[in-house]
LOKOL-603898 format. One record per residue: residue number from 1; x, y, z of N, C-alpha, C, O, CB in turn. Coordinates in steps of 0.02 Angstrom, whole numbers. Glycine has a CB too. Layout:
<pts>
+-----+--------+--------+--------+--------+--------+--------+--------+--------+--------+--------+--------+--------+--------+--------+--------+
! num !    n_u !    n_v !    n_w !   ca_u !   ca_v !   ca_w !    c_u !    c_v !    c_w !    o_u !    o_v !    o_w !   cb_u !   cb_v !   cb_w !
+-----+--------+--------+--------+--------+--------+--------+--------+--------+--------+--------+--------+--------+--------+--------+--------+
! NUM !      X !      Y !      Z !      X !      Y !      Z !      X !      Y !      Z !      X !      Y !      Z !      X !      Y !      Z !
...
+-----+--------+--------+--------+--------+--------+--------+--------+--------+--------+--------+--------+--------+--------+--------+--------+
</pts>
This chain:
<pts>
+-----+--------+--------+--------+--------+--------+--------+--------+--------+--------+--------+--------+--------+--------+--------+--------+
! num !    n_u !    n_v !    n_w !   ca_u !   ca_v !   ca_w !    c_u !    c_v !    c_w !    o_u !    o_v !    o_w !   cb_u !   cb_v !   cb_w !
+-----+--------+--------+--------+--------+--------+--------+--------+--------+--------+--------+--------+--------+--------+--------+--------+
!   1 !   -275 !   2972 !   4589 !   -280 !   3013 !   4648 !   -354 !   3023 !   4665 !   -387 !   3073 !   4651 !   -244 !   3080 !   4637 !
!   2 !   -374 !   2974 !   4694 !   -458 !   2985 !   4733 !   -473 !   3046 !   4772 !   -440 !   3061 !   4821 !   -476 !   2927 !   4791 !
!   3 !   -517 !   3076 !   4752 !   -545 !   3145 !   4779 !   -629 !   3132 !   4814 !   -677 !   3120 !   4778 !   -548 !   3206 !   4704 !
!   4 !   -631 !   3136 !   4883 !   -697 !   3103 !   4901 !   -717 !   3182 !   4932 !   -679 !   3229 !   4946 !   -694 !   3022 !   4963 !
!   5 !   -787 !   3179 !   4937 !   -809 !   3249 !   4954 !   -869 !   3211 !   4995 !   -908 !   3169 !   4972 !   -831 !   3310 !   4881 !
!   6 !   -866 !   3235 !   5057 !   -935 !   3231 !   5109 !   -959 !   3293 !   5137 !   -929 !   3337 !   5168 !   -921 !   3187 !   5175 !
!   7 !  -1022 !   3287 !   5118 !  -1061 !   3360 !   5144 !  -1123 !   3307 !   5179 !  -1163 !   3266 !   5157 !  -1096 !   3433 !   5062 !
!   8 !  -1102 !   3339 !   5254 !  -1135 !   3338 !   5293 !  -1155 !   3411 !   5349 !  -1141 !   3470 !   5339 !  -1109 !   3285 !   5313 !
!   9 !  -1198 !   3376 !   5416 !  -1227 !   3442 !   5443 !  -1195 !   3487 !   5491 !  -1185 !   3452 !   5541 !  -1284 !   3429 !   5474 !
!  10 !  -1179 !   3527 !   5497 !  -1128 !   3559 !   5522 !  -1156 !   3540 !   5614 !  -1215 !   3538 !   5632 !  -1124 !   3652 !   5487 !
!  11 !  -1101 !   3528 !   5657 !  -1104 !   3530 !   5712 !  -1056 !   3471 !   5733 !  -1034 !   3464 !   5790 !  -1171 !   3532 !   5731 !
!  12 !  -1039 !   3420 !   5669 !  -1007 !   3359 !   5698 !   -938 !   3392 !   5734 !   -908 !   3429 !   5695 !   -990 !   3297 !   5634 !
!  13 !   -907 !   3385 !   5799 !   -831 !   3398 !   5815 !   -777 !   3351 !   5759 !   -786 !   3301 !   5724 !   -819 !   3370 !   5903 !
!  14 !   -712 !   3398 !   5771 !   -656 !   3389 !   5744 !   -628 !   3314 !   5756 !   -584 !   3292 !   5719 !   -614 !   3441 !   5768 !
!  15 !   -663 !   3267 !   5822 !   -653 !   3207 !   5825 !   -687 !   3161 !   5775 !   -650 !   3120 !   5748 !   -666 !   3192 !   5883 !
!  16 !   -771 !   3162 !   5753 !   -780 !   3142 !   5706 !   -754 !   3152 !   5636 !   -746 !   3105 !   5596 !   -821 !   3149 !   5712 !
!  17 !   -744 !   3199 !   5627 !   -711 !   3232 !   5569 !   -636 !   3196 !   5551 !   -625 !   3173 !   5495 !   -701 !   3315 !   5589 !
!  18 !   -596 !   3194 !   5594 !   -533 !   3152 !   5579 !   -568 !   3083 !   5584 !   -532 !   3048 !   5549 !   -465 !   3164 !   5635 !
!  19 !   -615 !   3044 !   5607 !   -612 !   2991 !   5632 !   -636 !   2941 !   5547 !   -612 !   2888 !   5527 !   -664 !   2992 !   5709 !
!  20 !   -692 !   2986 !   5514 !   -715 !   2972 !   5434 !   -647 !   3004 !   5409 !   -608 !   2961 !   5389 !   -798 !   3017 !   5400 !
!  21 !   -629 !   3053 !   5407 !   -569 !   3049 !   5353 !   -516 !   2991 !   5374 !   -507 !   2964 !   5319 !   -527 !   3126 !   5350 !
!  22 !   -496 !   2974 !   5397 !   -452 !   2907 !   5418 !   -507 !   2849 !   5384 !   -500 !   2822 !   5330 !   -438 !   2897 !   5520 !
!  23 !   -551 !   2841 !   5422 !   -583 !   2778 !   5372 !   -613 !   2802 !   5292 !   -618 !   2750 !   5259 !   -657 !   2741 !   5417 !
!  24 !   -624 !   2833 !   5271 !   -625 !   2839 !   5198 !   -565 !   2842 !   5168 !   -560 !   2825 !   5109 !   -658 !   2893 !   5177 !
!  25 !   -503 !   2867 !   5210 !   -439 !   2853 !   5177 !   -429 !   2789 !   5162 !   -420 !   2760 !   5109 !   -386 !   2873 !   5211 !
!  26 !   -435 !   2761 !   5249 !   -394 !   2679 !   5215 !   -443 !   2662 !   5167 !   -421 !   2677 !   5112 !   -383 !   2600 !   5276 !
!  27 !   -506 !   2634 !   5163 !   -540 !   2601 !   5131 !   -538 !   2629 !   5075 !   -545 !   2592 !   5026 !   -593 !   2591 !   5154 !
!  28 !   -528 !   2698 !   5065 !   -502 !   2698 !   4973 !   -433 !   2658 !   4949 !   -419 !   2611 !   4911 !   -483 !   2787 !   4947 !
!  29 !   -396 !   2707 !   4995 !   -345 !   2676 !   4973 !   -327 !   2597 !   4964 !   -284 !   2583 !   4922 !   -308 !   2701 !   5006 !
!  30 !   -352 !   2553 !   4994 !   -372 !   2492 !   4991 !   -387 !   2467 !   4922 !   -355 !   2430 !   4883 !   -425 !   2486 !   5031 !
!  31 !   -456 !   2504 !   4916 !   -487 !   2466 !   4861 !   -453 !   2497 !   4801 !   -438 !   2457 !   4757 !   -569 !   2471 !   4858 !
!  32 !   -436 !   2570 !   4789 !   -423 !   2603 !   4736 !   -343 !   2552 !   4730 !   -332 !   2530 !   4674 !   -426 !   2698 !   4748 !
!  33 !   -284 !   2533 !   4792 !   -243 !   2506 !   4782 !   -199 !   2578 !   4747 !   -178 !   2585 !   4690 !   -264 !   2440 !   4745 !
!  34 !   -195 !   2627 !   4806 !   -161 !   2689 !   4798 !   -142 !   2698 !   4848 !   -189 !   2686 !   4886 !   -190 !   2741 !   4777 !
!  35 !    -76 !   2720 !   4890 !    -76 !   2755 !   4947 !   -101 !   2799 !   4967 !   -123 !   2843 !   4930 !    -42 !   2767 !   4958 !
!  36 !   -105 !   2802 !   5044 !   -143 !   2829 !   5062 !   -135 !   2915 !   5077 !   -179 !   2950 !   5102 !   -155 !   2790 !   5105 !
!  37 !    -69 !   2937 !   5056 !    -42 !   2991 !   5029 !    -98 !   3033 !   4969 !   -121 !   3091 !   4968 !     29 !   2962 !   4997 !
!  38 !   -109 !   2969 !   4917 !   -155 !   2986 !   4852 !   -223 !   2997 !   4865 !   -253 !   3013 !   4814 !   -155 !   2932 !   4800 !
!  39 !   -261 !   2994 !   4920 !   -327 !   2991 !   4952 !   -331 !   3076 !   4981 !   -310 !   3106 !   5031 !   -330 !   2922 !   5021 !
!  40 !   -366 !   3092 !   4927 !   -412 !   3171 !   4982 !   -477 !   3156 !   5001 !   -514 !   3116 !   4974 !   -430 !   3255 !   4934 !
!  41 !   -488 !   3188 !   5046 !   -566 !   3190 !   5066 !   -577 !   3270 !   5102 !   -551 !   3285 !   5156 !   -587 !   3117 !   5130 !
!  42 !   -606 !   3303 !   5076 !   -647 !   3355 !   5088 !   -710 !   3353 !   5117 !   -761 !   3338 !   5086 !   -653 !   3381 !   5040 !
!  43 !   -707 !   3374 !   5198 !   -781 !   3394 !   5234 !   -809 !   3436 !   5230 !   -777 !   3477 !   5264 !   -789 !   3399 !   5288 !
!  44 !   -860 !   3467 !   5206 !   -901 !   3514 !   5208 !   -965 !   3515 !   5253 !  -1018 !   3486 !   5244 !   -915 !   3522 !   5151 !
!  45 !   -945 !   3554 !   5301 !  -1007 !   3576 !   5345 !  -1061 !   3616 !   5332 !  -1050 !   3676 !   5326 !   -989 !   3604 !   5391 !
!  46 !  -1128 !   3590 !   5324 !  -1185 !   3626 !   5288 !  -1222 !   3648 !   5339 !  -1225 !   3606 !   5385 !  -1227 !   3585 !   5240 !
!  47 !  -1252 !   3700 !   5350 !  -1299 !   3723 !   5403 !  -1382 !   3669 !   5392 !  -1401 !   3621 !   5358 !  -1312 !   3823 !   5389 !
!  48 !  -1401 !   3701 !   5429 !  -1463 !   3632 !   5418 !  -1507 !   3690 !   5376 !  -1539 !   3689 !   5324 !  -1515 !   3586 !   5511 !
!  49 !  -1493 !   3733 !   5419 !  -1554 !   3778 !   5336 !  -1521 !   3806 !   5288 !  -1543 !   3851 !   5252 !  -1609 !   3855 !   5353 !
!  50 !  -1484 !   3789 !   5286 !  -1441 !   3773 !   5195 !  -1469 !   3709 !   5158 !  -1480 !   3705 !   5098 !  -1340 !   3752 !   5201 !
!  51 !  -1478 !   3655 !   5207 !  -1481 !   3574 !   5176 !  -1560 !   3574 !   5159 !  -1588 !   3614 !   5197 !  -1457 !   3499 !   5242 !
!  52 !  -1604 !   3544 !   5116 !  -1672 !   3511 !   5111 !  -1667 !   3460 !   5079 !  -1620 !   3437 !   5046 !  -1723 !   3544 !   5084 !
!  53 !  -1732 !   3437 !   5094 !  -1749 !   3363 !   5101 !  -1836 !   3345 !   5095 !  -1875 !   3347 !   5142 !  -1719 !   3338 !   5179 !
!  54 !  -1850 !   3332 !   5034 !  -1915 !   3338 !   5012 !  -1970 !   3404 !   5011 !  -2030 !   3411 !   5022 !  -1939 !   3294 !   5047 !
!  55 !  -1927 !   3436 !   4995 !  -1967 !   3530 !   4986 !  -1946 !   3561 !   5042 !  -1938 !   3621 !   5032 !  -2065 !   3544 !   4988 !
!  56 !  -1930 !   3535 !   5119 !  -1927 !   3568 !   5175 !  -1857 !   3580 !   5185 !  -1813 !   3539 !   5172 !  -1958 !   3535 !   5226 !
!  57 !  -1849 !   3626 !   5205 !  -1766 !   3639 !   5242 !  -1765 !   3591 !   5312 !  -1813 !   3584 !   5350 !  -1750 !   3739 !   5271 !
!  58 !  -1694 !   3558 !   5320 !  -1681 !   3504 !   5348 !  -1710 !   3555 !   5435 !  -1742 !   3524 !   5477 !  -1587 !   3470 !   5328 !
!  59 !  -1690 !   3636 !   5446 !  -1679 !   3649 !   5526 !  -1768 !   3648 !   5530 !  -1780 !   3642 !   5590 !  -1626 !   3741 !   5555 !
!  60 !  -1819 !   3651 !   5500 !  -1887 !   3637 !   5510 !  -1887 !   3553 !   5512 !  -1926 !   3524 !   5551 !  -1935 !   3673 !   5447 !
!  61 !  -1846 !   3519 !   5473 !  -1866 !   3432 !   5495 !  -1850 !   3424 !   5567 !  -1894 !   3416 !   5609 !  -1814 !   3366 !   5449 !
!  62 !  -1771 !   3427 !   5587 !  -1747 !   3411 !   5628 !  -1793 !   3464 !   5707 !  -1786 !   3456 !   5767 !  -1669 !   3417 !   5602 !
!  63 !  -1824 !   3498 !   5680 !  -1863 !   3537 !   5751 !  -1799 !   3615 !   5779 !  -1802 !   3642 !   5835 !  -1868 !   3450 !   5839 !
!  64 !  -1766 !   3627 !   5744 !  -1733 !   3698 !   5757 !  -1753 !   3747 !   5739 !  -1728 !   3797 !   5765 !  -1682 !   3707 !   5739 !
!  65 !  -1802 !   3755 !   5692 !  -1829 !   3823 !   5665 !  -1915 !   3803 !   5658 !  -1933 !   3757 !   5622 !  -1787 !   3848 !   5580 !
!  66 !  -1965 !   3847 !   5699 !  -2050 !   3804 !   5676 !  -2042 !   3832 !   5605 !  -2017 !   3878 !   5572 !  -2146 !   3837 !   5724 !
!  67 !  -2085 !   3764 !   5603 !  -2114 !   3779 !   5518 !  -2146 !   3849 !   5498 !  -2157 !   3889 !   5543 !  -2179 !   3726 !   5499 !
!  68 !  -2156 !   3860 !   5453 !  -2206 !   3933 !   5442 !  -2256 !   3916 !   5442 !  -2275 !   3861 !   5422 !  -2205 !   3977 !   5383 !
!  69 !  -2299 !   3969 !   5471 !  -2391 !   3974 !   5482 !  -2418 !   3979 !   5401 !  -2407 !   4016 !   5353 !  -2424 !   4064 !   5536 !
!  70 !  -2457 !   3923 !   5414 !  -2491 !   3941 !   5342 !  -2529 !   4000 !   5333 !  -2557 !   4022 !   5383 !  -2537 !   3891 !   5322 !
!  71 !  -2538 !   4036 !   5266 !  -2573 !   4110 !   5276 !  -2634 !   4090 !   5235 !  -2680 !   4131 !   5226 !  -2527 !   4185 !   5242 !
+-----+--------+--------+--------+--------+--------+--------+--------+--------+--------+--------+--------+--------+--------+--------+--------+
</pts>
């Protein structure tokens, strides 16, 4: 029973969201050679200043929050 977990950035719609769980289903189920009944996949939506990415929080990469003033 394959258990897949994707954490990505929160904002994708409910169309992307079904559209990867359908393809990570089949293609597990495929390769694992399990139905596709036996395939979970869990989305987790992460805020961007929850996520980092080389010391910085992702909403300062992506340009949603300015960086902090150096003191």
């Amino acid at each position: 029973m394959p258990v897949i977990t994707v954490d990505w950035w929160q904002g994708n719609d409910r169309t992307a969201r079904a559209e990867l769980v359908a393809e990570l289903t089949e293609t597990t189920s495929r390769i694992a050679g399990c139905p596709k009944e036996a395939v979970t996949v869990l989305v987790r939506d992460v805020a961007h200043d929850h996520w980092g990415s080389g010391g910085t929080l992702a909403d300062e990469l992506v340009g949603l929050h300015p960086a902090p003033a150096d003191a």
